[in-house]
C-alpha positions in Angstrom: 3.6 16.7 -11.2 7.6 16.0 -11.8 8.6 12.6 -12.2 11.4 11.9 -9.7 14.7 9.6 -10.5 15.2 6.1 -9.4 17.4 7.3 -6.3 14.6 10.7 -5.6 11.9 8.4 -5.2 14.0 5.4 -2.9 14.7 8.7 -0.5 10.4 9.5 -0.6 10.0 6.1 0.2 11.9 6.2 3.4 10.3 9.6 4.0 7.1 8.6 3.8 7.4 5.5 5.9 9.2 7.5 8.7 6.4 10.4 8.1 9.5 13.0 8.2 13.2 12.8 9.6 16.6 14.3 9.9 19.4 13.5 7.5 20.9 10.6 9.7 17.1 9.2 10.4 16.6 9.1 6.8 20.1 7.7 6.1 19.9 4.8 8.5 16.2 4.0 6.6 17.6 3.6 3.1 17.6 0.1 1.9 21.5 -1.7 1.8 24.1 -1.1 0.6 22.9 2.4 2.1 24.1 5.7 0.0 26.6 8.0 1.4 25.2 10.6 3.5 26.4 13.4 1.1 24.8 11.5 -1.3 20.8 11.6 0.7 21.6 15.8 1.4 22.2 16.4 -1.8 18.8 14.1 -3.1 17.0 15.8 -0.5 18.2 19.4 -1.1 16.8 18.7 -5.3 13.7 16.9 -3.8 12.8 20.3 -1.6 13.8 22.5 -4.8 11.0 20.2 -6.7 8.8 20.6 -3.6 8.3 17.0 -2.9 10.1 18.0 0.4 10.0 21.1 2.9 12.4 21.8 5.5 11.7 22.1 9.4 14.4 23.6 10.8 15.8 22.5 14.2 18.3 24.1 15.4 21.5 23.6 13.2 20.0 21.1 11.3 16.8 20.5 9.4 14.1 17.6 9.6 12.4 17.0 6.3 8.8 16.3 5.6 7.1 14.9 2.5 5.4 17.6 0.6 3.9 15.2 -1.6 1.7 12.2 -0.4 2.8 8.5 -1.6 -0.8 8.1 -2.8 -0.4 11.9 -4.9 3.3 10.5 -6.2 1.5 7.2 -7.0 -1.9 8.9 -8.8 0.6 11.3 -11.1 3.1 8.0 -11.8 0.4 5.8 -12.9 -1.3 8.7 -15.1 1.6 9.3 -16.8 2.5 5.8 -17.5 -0.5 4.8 -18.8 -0.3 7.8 -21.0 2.8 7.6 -22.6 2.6 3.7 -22.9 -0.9 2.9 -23.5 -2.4 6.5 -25.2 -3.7 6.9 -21.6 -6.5 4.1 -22.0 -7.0 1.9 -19.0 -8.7 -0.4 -20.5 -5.7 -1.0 -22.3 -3.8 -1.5 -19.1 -6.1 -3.9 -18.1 -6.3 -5.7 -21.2 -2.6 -6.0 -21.3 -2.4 -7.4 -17.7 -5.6 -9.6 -18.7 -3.2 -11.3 -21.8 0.2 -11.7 -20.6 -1.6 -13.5 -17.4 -0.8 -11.0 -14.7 -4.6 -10.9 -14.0 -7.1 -13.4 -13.3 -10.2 -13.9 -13.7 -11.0 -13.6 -10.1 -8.9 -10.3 -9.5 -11.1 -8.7 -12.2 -14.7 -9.9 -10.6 -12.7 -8.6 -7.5 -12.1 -4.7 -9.2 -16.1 -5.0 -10.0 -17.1 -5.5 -7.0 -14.6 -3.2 -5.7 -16.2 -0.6 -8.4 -19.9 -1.5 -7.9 -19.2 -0.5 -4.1 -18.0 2.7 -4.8 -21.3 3.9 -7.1 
């Protein structure tokens, strides 16, 4: 799956929490200062020619849906980090999140509970 800019994936967010919408819809979602709305056609016009978007049209304008789910987006993002940072081992990930303190002890009993569940 592409990876999308900074600016592509502020637009899916907005999308996918609004489930679809029309330009202005989508507009009056983005976070402040909010982007001209030249600026969120022209994002969402690239975002439909990457397919992470398809067009409903109604009437003279369009409402635009997510072609991709947050969760799909998310899945690919993470896959990719982990392999061009960490040689695609998750272990690493988790090692490195272990040592610089951004996981504890009890968030990793947590994750093997989480995992023993899902056997």
């Amino acid at each position: 799956m592409k990876q999308l800019t900074k600016a592509e994936e502020q637009v899916m967010k907005v999308l996918w929490q609004l489930g679809n919408g029309l330009l202005m819809e989508v507009v009056e979602n983005m976070p402040a200062p909010q982007p001209h709305k030249n600026t969120v056609a022209t994002i969402l016009k690239t975002l439909v020619e990457k397919e992470f978007v398809h067009i409903e049209p109604v009437g003279r304008i369009h409402r635009y849906h997510p072609s991709v789910s947050r969760e799909e987006y998310s899945r690919s993002s993470l896959t990719h980090f982990v392999k061009g940072y960490f040689d695609g081992s998750f272990s690493s990930v988790v090692s490195f999140l272990v040592d610089d303190k951004k996981l504890s002890v009890d968030d990793l009993e947590l994750l093997l509970r989480q995992l023993k569940k899902k056997k």
